[in-house]
N, CA, C and O atoms as CSV, one atom per row, in Angstrom:
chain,resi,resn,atom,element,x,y,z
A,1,UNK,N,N,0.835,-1.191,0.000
A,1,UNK,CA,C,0.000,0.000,0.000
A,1,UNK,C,C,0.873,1.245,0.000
A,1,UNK,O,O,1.933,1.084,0.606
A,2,UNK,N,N,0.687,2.435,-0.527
A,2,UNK,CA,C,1.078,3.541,-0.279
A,2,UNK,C,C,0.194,4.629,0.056
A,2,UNK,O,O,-0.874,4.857,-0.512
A,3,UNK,N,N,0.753,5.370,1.124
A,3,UNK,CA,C,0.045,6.188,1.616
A,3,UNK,C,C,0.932,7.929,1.811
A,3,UNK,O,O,2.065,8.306,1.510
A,4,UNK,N,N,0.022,8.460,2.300
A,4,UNK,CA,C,0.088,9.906,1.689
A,4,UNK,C,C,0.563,10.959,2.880
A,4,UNK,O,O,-0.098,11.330,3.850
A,5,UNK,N,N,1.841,11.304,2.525
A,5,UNK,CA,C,2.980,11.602,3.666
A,5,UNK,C,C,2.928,12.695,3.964
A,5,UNK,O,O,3.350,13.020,5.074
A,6,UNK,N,N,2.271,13.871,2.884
A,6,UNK,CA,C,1.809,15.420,3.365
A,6,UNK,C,C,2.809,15.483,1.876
A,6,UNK,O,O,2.534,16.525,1.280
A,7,UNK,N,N,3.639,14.844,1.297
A,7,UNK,CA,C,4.032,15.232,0.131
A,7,UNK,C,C,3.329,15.229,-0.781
A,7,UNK,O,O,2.237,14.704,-0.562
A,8,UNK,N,N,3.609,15.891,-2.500
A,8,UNK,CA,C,2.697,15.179,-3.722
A,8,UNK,C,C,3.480,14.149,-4.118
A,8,UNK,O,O,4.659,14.368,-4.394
A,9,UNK,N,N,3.010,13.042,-4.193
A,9,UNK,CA,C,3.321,11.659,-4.667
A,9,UNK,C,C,3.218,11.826,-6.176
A,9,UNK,O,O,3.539,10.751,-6.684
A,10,UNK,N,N,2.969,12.543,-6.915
A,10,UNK,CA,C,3.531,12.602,-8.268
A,10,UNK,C,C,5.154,12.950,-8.159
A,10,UNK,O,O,6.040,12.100,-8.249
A,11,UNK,N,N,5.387,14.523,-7.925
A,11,UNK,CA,C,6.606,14.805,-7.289
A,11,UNK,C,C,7.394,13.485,-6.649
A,11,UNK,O,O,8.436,13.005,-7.094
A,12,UNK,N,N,6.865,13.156,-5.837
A,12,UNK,CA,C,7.945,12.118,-5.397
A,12,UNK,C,C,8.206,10.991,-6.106
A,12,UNK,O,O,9.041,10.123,-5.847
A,13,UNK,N,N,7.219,11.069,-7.290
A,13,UNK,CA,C,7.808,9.813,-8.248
A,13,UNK,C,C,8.789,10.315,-9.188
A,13,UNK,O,O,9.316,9.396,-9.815
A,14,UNK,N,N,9.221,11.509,-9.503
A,14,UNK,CA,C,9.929,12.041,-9.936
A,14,UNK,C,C,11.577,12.253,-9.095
A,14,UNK,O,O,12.674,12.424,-9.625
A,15,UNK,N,N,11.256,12.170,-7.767
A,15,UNK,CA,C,12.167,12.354,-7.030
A,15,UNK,C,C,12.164,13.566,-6.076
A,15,UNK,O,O,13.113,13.772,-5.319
A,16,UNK,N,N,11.529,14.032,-6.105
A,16,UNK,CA,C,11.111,15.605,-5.442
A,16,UNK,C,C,10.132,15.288,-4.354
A,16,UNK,O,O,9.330,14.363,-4.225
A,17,UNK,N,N,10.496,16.553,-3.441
A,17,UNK,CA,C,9.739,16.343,-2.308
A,17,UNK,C,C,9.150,17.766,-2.228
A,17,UNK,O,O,9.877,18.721,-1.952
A,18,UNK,N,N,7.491,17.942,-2.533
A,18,UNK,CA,C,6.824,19.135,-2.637
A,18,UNK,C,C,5.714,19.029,-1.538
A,18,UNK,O,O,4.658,18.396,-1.554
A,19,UNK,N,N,6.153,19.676,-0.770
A,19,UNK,CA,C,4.689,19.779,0.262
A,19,UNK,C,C,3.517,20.249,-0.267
A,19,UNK,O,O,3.582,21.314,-0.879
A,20,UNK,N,N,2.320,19.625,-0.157
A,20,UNK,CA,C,1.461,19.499,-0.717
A,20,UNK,C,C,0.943,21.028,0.652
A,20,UNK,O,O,1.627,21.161,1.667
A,21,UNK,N,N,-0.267,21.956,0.383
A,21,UNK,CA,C,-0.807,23.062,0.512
A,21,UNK,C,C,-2.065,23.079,0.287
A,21,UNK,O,O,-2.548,22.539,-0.708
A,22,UNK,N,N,-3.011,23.920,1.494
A,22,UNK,CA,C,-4.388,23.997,1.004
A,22,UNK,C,C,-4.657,25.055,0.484
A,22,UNK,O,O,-4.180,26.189,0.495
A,23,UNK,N,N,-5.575,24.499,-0.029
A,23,UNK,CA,C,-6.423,25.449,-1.247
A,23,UNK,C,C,-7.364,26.005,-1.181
A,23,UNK,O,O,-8.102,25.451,-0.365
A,24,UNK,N,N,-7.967,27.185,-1.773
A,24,UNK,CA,C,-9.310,27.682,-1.545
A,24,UNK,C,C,-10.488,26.598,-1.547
A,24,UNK,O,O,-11.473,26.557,-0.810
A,25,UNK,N,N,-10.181,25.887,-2.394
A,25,UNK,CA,C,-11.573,24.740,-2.042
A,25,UNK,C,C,-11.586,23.283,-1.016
A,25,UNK,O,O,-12.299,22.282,-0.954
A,26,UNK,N,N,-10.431,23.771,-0.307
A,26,UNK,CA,C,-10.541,22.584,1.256
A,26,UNK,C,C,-9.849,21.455,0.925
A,26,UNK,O,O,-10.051,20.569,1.756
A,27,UNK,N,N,-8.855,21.021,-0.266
A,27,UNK,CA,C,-8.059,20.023,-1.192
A,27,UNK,C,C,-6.432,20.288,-0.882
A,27,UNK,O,O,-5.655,21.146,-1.300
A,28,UNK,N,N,-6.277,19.206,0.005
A,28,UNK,CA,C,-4.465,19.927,-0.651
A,28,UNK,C,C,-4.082,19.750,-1.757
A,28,UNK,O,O,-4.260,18.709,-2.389
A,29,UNK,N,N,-3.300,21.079,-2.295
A,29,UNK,CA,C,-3.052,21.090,-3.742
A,29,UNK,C,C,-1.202,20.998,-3.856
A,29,UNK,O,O,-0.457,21.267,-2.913
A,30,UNK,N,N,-0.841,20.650,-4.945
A,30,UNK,CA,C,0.613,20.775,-4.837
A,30,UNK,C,C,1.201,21.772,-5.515
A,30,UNK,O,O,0.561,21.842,-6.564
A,31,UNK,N,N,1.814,22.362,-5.525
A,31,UNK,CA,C,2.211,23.970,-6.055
A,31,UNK,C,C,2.869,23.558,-7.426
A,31,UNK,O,O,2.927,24.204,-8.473
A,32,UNK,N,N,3.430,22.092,-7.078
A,32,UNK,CA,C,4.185,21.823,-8.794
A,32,UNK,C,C,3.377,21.401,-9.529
A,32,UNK,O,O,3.556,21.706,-10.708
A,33,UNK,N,N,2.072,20.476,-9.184
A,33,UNK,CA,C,2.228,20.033,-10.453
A,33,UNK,C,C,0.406,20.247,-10.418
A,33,UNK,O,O,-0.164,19.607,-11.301
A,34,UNK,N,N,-0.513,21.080,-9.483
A,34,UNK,CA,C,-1.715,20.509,-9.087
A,34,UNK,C,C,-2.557,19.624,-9.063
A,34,UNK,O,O,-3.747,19.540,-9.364
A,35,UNK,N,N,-1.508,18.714,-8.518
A,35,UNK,CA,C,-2.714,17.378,-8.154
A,35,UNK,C,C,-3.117,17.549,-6.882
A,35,UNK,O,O,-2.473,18.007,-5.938
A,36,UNK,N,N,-4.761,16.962,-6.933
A,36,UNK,CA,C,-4.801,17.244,-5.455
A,36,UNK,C,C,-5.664,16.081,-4.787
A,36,UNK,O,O,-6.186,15.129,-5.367
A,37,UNK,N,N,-5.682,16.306,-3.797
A,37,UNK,CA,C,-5.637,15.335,-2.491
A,37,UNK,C,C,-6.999,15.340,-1.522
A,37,UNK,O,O,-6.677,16.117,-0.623
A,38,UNK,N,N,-8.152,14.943,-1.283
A,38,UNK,CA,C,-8.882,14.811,-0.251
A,38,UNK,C,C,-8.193,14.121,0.864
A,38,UNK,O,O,-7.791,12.984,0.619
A,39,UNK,N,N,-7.933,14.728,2.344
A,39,UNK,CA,C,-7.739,13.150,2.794
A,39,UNK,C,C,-8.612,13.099,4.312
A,39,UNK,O,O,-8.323,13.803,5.280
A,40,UNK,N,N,-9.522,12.290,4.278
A,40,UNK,CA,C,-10.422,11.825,4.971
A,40,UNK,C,C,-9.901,10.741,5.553
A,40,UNK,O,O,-9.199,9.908,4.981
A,41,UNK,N,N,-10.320,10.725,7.013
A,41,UNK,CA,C,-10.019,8.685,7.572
A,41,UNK,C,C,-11.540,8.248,6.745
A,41,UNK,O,O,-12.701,8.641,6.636
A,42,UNK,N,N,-10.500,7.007,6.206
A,42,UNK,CA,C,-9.218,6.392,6.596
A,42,UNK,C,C,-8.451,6.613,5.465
A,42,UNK,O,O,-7.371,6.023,5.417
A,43,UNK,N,N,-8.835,7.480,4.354
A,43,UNK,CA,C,-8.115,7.654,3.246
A,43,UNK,C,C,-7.584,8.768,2.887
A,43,UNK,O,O,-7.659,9.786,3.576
A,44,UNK,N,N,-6.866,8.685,1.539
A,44,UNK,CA,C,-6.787,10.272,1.242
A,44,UNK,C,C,-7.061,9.940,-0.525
A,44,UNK,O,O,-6.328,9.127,-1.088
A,45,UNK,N,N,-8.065,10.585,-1.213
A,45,UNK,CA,C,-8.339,10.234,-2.383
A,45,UNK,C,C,-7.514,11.447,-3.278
A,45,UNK,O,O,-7.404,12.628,-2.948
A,46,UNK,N,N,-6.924,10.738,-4.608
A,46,UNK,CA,C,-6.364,11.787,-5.419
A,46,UNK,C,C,-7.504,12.276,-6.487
A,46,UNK,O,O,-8.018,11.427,-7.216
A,47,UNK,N,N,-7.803,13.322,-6.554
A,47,UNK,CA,C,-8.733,13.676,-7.393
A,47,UNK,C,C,-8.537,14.246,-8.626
A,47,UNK,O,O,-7.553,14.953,-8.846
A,48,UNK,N,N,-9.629,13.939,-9.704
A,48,UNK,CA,C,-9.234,13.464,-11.219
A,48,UNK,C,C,-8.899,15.042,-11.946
A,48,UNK,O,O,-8.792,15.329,-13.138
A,49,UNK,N,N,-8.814,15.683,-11.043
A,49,UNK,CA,C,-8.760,17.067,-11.928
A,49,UNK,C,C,-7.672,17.609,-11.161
A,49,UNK,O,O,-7.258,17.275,-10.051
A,50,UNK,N,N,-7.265,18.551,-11.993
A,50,UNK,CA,C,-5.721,19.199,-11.214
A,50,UNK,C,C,-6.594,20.863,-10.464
A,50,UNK,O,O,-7.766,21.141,-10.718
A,51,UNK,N,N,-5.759,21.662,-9.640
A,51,UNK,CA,C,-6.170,22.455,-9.182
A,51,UNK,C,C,-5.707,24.088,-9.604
A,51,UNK,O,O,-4.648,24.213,-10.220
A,52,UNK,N,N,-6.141,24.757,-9.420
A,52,UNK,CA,C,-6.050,26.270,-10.410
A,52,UNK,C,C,-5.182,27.010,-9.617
A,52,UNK,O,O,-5.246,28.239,-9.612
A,53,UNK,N,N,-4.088,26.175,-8.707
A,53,UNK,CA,C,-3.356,27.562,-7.850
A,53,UNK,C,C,-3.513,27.971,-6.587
A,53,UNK,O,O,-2.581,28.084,-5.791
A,54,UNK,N,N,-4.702,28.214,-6.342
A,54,UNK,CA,C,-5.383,29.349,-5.779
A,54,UNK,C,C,-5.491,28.217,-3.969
A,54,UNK,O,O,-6.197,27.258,-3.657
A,55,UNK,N,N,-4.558,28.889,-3.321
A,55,UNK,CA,C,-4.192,28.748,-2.179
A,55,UNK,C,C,-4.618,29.539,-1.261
A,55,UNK,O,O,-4.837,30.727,-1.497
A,56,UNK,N,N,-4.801,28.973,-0.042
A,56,UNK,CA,C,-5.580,30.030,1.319
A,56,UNK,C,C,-4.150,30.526,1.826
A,56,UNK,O,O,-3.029,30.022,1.765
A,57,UNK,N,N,-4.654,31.743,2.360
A,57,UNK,CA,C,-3.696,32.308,3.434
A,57,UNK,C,C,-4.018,32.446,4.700
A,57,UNK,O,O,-5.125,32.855,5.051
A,58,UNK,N,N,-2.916,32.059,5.652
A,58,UNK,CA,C,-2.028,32.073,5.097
A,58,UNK,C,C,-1.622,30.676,4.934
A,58,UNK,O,O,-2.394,29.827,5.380
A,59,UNK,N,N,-0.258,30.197,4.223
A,59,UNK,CA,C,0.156,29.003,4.249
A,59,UNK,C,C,-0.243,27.668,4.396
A,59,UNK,O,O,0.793,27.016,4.269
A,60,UNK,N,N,-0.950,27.097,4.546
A,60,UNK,CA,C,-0.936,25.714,5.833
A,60,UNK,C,C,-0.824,24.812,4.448
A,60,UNK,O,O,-1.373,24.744,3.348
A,61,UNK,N,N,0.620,23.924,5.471
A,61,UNK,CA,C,0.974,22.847,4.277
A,61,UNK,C,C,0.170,21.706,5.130
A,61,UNK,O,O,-0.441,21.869,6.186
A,62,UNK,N,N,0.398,20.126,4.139
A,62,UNK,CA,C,-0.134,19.487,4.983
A,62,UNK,C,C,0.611,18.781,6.026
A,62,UNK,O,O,1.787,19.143,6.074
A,63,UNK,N,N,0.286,17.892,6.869
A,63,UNK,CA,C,0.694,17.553,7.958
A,63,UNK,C,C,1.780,16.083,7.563
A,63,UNK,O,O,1.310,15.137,6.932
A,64,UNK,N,N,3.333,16.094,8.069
A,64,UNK,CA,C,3.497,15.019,7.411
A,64,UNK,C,C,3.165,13.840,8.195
A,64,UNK,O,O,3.899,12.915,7.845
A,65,UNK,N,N,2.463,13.544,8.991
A,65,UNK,CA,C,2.257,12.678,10.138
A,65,UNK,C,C,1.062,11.983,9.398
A,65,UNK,O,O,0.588,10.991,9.951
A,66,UNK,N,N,0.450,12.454,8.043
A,66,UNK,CA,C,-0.811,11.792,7.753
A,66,UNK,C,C,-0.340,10.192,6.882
A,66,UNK,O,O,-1.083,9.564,6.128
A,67,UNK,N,N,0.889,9.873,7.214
A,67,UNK,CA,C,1.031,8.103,6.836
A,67,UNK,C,C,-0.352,7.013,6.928
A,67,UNK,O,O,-0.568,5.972,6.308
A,68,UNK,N,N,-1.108,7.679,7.900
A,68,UNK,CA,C,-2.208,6.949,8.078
A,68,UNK,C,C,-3.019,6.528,7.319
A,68,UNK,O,O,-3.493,5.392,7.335
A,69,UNK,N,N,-3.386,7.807,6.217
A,69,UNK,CA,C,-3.787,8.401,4.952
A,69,UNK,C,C,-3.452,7.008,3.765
A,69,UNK,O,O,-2.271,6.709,3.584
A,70,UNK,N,N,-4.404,6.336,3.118
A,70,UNK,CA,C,-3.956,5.504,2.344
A,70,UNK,C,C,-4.287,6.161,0.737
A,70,UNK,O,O,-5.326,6.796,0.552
A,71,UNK,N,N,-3.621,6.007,-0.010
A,71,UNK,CA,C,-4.056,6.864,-1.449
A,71,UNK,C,C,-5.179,5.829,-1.662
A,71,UNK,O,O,-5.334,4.629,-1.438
A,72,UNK,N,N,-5.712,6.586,-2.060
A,72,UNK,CA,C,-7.226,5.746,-3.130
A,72,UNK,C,C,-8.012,6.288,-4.530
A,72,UNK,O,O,-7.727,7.385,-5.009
A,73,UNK,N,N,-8.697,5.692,-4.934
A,73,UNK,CA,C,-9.139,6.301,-6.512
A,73,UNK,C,C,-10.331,6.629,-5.901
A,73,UNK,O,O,-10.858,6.021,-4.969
A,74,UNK,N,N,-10.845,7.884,-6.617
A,74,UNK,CA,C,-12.370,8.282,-6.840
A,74,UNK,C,C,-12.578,7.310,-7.063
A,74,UNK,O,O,-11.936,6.319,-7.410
A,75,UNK,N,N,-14.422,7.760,-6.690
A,75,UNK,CA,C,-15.530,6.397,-7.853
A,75,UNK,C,C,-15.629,6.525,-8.882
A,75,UNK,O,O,-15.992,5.598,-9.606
A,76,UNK,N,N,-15.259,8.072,-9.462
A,76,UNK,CA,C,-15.250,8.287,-10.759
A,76,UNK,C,C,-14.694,9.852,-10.852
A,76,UNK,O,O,-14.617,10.677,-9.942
A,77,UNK,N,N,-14.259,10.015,-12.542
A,77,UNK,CA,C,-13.911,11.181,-12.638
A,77,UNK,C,C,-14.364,12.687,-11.878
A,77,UNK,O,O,-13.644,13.630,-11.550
A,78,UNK,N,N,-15.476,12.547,-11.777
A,78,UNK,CA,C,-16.173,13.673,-11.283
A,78,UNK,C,C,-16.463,13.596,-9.584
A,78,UNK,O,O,-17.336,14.238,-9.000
A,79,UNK,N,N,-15.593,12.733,-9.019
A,79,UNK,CA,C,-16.368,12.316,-7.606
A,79,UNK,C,C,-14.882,12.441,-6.608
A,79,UNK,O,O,-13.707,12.105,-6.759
A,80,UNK,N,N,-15.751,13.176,-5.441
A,80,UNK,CA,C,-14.218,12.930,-4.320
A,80,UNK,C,C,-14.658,12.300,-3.417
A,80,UNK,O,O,-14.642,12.641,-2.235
A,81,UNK,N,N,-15.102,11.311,-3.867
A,81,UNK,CA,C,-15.694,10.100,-2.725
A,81,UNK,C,C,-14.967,8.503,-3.538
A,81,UNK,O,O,-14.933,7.932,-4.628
A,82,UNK,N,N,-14.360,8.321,-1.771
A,82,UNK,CA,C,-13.163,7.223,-1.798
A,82,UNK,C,C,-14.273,5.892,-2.543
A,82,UNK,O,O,-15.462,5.693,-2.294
A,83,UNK,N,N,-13.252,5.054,-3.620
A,83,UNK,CA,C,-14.087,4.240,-3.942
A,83,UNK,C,C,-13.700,2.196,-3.467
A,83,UNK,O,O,-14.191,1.115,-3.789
A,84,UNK,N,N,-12.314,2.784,-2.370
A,84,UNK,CA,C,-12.248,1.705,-1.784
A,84,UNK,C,C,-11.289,0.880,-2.636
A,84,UNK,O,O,-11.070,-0.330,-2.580
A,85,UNK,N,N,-10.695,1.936,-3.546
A,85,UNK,CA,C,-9.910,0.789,-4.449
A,85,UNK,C,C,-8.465,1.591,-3.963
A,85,UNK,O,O,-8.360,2.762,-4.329
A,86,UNK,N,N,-7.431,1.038,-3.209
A,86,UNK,CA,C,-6.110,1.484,-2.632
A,86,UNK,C,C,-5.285,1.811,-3.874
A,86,UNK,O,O,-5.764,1.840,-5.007
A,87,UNK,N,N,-4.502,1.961,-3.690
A,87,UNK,CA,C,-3.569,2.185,-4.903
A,87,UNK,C,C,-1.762,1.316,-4.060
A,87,UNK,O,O,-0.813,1.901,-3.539
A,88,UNK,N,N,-1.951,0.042,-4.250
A,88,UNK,CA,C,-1.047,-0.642,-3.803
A,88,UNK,C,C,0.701,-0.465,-4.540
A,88,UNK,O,O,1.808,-0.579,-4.013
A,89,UNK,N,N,0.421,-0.251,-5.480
A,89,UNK,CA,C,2.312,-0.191,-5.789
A,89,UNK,C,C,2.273,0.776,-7.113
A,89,UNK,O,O,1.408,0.890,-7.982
A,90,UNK,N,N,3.489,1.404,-6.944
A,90,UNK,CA,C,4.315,2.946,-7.635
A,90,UNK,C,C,3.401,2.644,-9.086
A,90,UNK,O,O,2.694,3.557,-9.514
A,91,UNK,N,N,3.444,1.575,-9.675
A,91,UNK,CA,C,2.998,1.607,-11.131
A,91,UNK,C,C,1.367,1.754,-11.297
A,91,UNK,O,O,0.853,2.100,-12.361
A,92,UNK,N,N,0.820,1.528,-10.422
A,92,UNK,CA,C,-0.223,1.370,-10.377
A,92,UNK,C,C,-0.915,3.097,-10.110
A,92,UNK,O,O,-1.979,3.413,-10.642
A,93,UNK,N,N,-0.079,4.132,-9.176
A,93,UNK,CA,C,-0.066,5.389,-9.367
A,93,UNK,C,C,0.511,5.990,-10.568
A,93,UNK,O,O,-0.229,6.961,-10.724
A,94,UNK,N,N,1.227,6.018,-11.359
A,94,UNK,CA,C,1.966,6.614,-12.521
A,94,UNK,C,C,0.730,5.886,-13.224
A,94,UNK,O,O,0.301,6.600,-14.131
A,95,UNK,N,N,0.136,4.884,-13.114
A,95,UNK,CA,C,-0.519,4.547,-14.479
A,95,UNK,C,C,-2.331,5.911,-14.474
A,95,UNK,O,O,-2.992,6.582,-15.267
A,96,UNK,N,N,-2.276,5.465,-12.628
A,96,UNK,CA,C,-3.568,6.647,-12.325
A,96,UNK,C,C,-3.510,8.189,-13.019
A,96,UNK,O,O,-4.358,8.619,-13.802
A,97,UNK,N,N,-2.285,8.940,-12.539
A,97,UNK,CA,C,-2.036,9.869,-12.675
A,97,UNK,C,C,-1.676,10.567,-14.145
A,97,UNK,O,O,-1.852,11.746,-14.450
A,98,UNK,N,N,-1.098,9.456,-15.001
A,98,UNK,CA,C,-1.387,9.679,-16.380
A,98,UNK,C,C,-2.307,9.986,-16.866
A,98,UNK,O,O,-2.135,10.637,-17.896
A,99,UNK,N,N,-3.696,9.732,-16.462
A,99,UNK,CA,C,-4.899,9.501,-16.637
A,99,UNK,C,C,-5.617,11.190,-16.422
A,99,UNK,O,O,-6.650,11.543,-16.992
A,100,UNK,N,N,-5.007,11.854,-15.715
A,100,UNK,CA,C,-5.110,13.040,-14.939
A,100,UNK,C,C,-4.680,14.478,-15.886
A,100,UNK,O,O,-3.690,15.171,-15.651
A,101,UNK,N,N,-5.678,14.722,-16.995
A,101,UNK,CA,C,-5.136,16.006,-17.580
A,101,UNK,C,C,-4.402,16.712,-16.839
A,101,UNK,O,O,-4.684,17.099,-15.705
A,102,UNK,N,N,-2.779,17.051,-17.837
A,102,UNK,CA,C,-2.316,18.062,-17.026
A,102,UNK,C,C,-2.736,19.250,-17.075
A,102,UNK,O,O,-3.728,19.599,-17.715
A,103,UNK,N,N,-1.590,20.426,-15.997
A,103,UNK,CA,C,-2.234,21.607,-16.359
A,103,UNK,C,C,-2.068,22.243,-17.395
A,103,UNK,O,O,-1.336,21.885,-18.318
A,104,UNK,N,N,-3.208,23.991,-17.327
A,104,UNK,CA,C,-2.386,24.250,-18.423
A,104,UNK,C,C,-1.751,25.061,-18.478
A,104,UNK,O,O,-1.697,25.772,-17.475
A,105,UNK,N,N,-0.872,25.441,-19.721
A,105,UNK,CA,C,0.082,26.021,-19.909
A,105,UNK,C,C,0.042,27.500,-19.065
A,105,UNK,O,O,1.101,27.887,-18.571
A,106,UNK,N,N,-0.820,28.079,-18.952
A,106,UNK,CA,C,-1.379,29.171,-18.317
A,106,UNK,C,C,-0.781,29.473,-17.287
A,106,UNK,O,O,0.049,30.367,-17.122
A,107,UNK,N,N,-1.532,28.112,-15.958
A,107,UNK,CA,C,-1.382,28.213,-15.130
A,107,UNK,C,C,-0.059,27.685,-14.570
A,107,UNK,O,O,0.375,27.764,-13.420
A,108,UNK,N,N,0.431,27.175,-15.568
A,108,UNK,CA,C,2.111,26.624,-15.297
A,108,UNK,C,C,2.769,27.992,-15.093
A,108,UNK,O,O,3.169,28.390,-13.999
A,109,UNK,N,N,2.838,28.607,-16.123
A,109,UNK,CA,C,3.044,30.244,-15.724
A,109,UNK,C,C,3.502,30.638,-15.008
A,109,UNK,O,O,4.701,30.819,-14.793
A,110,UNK,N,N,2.170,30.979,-14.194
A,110,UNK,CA,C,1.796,31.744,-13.163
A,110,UNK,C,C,2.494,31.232,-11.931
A,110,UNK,O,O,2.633,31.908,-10.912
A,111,UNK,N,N,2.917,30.018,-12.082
A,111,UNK,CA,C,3.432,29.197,-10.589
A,111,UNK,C,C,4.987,29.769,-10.148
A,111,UNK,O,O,5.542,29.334,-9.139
């Protein structure tokens, strides 16, 4: 199983360690790459859309103590409700996250 350390686990499949940050809409978002994160017990779901930036102030990253946090898939594209399916090993995330329009050029920008 892998679970969700307060880093973005995209980033860290790359090798990078980006503290993941909340966002105006209650999601931690990651400043590199906006993927973002529900994380509810007992999970933390990655959700199918990337996020626009737009961070609360001030600051609050997430907590790295949330190991507890297991990654999981939506039920579906449009849903941030855990669907109970874990995301057990690295390939099995790179294959999720592919799946995950990136951002766009825009908002790459702006970062």
């Amino acid at each position: 199983m892998l679970f969700f350390t307060g880093f973005c686990p995209e980033s860290e499949l790359l090798g990078q360690k980006i503290k993941m940050r909340l966002n105006e809409d209650d999601f931690w978002e990651s400043p590199a790459t906006g993927l973002q994160i529900l994380a509810q017990m007992p999970s933390a779901v990655i959700l199918a859309w990337r996020g626009a930036g737009k961070f609360k102030k001030p600051i609050l990253y997430a907590p790295e103590d949330t190991g507890l946090f297991l990654l999981d898939l939506p039920t579906d594209s449009a849903s941030i409700t855990p669907s109970g399916q874990f995301i057990a090993v690295r390939k099995e995330l790179e294959n999720y996250l592919n799946n995950i329009p990136p951002l766009s050029k825009l908002w790459q920008k702006s970062v």
